[in-house]
Each structure stands twice: as C-alpha cells, then as structure tokens.
C-alpha positions as CSV (number, residue, x, y, z in Angstrom):
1,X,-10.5,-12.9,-31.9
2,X,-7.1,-14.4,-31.8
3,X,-6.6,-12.4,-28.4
4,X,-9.8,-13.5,-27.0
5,X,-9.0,-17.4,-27.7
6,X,-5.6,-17.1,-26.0
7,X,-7.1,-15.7,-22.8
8,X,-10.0,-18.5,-22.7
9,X,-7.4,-21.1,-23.5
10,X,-5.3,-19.0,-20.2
11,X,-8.1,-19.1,-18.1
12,X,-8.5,-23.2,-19.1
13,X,-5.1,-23.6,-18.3
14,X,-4.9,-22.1,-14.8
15,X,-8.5,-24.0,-13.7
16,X,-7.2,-27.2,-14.9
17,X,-3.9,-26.4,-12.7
18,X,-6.2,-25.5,-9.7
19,X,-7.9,-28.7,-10.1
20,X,-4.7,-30.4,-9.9
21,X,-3.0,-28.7,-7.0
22,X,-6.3,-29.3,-4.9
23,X,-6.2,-33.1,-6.0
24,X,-2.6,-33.1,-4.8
25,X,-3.3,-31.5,-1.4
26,X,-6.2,-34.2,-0.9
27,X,-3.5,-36.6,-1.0
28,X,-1.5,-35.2,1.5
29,X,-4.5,-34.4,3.9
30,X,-5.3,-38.1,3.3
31,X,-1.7,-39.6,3.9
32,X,-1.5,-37.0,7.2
33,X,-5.0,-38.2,8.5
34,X,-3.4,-42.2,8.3
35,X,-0.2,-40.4,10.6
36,X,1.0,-42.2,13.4
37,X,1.0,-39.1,15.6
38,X,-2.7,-39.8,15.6
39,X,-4.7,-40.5,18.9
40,X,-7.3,-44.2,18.3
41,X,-9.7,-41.4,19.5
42,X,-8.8,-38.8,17.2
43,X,-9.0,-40.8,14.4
44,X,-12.1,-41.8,15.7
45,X,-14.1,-38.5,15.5
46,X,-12.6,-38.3,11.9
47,X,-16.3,-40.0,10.5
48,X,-18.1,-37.3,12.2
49,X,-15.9,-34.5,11.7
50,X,-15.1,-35.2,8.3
51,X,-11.4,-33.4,8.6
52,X,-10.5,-33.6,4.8
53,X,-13.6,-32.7,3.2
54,X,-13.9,-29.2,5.2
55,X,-10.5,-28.9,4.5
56,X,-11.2,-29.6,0.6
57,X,-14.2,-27.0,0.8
58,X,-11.8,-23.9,2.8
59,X,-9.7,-24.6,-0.3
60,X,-6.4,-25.6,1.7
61,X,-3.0,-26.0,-0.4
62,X,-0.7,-27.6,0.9
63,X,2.1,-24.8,0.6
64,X,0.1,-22.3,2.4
65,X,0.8,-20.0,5.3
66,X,-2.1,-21.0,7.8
67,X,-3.1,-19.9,11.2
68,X,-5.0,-22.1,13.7
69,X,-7.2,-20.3,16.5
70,X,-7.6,-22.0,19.6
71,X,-6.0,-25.4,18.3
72,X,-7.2,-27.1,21.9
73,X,-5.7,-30.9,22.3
74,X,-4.5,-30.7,18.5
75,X,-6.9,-32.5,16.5
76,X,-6.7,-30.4,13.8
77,X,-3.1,-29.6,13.7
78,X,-1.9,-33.1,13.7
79,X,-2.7,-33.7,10.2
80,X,-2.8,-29.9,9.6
81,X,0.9,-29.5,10.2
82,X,1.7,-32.6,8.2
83,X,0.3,-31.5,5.5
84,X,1.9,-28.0,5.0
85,X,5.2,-28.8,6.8
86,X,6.2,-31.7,4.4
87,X,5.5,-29.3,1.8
88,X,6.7,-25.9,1.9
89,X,3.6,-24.6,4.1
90,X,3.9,-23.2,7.3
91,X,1.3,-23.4,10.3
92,X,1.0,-21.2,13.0
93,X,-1.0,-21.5,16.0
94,X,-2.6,-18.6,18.0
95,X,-5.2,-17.8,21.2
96,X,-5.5,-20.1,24.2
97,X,-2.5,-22.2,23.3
98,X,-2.0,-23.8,26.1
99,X,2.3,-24.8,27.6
100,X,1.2,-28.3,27.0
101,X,0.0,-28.1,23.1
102,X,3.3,-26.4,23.0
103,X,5.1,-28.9,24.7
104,X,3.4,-32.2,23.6
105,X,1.7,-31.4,19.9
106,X,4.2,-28.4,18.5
107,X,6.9,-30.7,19.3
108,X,5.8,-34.0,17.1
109,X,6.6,-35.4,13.8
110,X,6.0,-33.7,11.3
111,X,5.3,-30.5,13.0
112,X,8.7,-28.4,12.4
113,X,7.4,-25.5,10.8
114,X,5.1,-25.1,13.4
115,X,5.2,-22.0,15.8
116,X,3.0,-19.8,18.0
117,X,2.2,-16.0,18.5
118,X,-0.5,-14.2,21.0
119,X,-0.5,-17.0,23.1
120,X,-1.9,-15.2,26.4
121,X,-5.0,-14.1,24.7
122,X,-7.8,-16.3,25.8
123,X,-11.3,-16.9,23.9
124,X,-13.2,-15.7,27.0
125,X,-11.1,-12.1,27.1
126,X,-9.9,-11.1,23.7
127,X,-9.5,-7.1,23.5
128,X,-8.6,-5.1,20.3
129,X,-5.3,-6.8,19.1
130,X,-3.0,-7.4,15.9
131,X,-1.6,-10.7,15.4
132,X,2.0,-10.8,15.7
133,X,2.8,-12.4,12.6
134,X,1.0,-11.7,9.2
135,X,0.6,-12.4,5.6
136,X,-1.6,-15.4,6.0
137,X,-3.6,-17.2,3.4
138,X,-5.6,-18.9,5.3
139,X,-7.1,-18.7,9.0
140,X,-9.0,-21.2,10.7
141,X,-11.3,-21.9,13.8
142,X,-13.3,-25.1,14.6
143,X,-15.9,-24.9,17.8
144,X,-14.5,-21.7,19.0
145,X,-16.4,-18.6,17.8
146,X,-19.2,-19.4,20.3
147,X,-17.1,-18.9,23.2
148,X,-16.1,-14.8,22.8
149,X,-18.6,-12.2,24.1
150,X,-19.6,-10.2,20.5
151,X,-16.7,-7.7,21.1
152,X,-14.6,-10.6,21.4
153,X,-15.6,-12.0,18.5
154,X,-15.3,-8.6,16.6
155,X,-11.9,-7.7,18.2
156,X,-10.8,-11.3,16.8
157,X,-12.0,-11.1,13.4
158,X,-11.1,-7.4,12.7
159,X,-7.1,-9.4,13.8
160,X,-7.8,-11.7,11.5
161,X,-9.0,-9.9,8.8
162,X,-5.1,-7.8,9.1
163,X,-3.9,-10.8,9.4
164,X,-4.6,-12.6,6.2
165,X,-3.4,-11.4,2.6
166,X,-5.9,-10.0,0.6
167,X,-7.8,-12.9,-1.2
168,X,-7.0,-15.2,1.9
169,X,-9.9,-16.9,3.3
170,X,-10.9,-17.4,7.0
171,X,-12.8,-20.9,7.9
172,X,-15.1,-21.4,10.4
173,X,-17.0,-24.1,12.0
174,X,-19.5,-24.2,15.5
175,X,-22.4,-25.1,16.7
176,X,-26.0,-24.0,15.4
177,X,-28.4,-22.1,17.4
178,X,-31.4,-21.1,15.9
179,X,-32.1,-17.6,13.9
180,X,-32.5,-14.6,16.7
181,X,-32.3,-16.9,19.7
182,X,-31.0,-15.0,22.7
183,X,-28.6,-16.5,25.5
184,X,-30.6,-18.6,27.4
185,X,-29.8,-20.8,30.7
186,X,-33.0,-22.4,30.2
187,X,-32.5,-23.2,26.3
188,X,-29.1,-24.6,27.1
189,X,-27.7,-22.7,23.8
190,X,-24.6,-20.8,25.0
191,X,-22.5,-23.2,22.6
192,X,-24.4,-22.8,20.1
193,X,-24.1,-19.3,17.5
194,X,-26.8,-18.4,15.3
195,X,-24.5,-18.7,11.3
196,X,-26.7,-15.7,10.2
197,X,-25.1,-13.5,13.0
198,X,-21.6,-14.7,12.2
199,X,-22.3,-13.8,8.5
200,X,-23.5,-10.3,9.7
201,X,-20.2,-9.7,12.0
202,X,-17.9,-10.9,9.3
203,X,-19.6,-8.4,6.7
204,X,-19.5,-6.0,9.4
205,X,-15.4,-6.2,9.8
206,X,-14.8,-6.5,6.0
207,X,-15.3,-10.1,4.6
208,X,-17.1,-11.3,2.2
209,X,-19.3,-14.0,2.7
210,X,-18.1,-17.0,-0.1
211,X,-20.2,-20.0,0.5
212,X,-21.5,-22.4,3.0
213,X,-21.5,-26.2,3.3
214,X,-24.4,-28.8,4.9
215,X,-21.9,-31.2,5.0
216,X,-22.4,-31.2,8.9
217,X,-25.8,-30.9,8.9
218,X,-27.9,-32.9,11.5
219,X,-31.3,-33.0,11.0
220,X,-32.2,-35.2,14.3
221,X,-30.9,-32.4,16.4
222,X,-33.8,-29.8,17.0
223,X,-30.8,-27.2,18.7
224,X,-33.1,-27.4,21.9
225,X,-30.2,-28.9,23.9
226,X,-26.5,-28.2,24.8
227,X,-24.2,-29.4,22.5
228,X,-22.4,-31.9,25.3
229,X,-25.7,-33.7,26.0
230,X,-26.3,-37.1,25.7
231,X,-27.6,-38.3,22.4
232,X,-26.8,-34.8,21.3
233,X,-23.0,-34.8,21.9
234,X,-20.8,-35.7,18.9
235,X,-24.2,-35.2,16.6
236,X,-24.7,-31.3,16.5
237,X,-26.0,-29.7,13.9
238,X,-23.3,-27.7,12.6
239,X,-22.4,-24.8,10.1
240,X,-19.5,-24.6,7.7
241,X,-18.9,-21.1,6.4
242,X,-16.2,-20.0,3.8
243,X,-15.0,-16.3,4.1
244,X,-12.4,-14.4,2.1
245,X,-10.8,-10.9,2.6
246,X,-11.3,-9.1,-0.8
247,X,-8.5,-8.6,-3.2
C-alpha cells in the first residue's frame, strides 16, 4: 500500500511539474510574440493564426530541439527562435530555405541557435532522404504538406519520423479539403489536403495519431474554393493534428 501511495504521489508530482513548465513556455511564446523583430503584418495574422495556442496544443517547451519545415518569410520562427534560443532550446530549419531567410531571418535577434540542414530539397521534389541532423523533439510544418506529390509527402515524413527521438511529436497544420476529394482544376482544391489522408500516411510511416484541435475551424468556408480567394483567403478552414513517434 505504502508502495502504491508513493508512486501516485510520483506521478502527482511530475504532472503538476508538467503543468508548470508548459505555463512557463507560454510566457515566453507570449513575450517572443510582443518581439520587435516582428513585421506590423506578422503580428497582424497573429488573431487568425493563433501562434501560441497551437504551440500550447503541439506541447512546445521551451528547451527543446525543434525543426521547422519549409519556414517561408519566417513567421513562425521569429517568435519560434525566441523562445527556445533564450532558453537552452535549439531551432533548426529545413526544406526550401531560401539564401534570403538565411540571410535576413537566421541572422536576427534572438535567433543564435538557429541553423539549417537539407536546404536544396524543395516541397515540390522531395526524394527518399535523412535529415542531416537528428535527435529532435519536436518537428513542425504550417501550410506545407499540401504542396508534395504523396511520395513526397511519404519520403518527408518517413525523414521525419528518423529524425525525431522516440516520444517526439511532429505538428502539422494546412488547409481542408473534403473527405475523398480528388485533385481537381475545376474544384480549385490543390491547397487543400483531405486530414483523414494525412492521418492514414502518418500511420502508414509509423506515427501515432495523438489528437486534433478545431481551434482553426471555419465553418463559413464550404472548401469549394482555393484557399487564396477572396473572402476565402486568411479564413480557411483548417486542421490541427498532433502526432508522436512511439517510445
């Protein structure tokens, strides 16, 4: 009895420790979000976007080893490196990074622990691969996972899934596209991915499927149109799906 009370009180211990670090990294992601290394129009989108509470829901700590896929014009890393660079973290960023994110992002406040690997490998032509760093605990990809052919996309997520430490968890966000719906020119949905399929191809390379978050979901958009129209752009209905290597 004795034995079993010290392991609940051990298992009450660590949670409310959890609880704390996460509270702590919500700070941070907050205090990086206010950063002055912030675009007016970055800090815009943040309403829409709603950068801390995905963050909160991938389970980001702030000492953390994380790579970024496909970081674009940095929206994410600014307040990304921040966060883990100020505290022991370390961010790395990985496919399509461009000379000028290199150049003009990597080299800003707050972003010395920042570096890149596989730089030449671009969404629209990734073949089988291995990241050149490892030992991540955390991977992420915002808007990107529609753009790879399905090979692509496996080639990538069979990297990432090497990649990560067992236990680390790979975050994803994009566009819906509704259940089964083919490729179409005429339904405008190429930027658009159907989150059932992505749940399948994860599955398929290893993962397993944690949770998912209606955080961005839009209700107004009926996925009919492409994700840049107007009235549509900046208001897609969007998935948010939690994945984690097993242990």
């Amino acid at each position: 009895m004795k034995k079993f009370l010290l392991v609940i009180l051990g298992m009450f211990v660590s949670s409310q420790v959890l609880a704390a670090d996460a509270a702590a990294t919500s700070v941070k992601i907050e205090q990086a979000l206010g950063g002055s290394i912030r675009a007016e129009a970055e800090v815009a989108r943040d309403a829409n976007r709603k950068p801390a509470e995905v963050l909160e829901f991938f389970g980001l700590e702030d000492n953390m080893k994380v790579l970024e896929i496909s970081p674009a014009t940095g929206y994410w890393s600014k307040f990304l490196g921040p966060t883990l660079c100020n505290n022991g973290g370390e961010l790395v960023f990985s496919v399509g990074v461009s000379d000028g994110f290199e150049d003009d992002v990597m080299s800003l406040d707050g972003l010395g622990c920042t570096s890149s690997v596989n730089s030449g490998i671009s969404l629209q032509n990734i073949p089988e691969f291995s990241f050149d760093d490892a030992g991540f605990d955390m991977v992420l990809t915002f808007w990107n996972l529609h753009n790879p052919s399905a090979e692509g996309r496996r080639n990538m997520n069979e990297a990432v899934f090497n990649a990560l430490k067992p236990g680390g968890v790979y975050g994803t966000v994009d566009h819906t596209r509704r259940h089964i719906e083919p490729t179409s020119r005429a339904a405008q949905n190429g930027r658009r991915l159907d989150p059932v399929l992505v749940i399948k191809e994860m599955i398929d390379v290893g993962f397993e499927f944690v949770d998912f978050s209606d955080m961005h979901y839009h209700p107004e958009d009926d996925l009919s149109k492409e994700v840049g129209t107007p009235g549509v752009r900046g208001n897609t209905d969007r998935w948010v799906l939690k994945f984690r290597k097993p242990q």
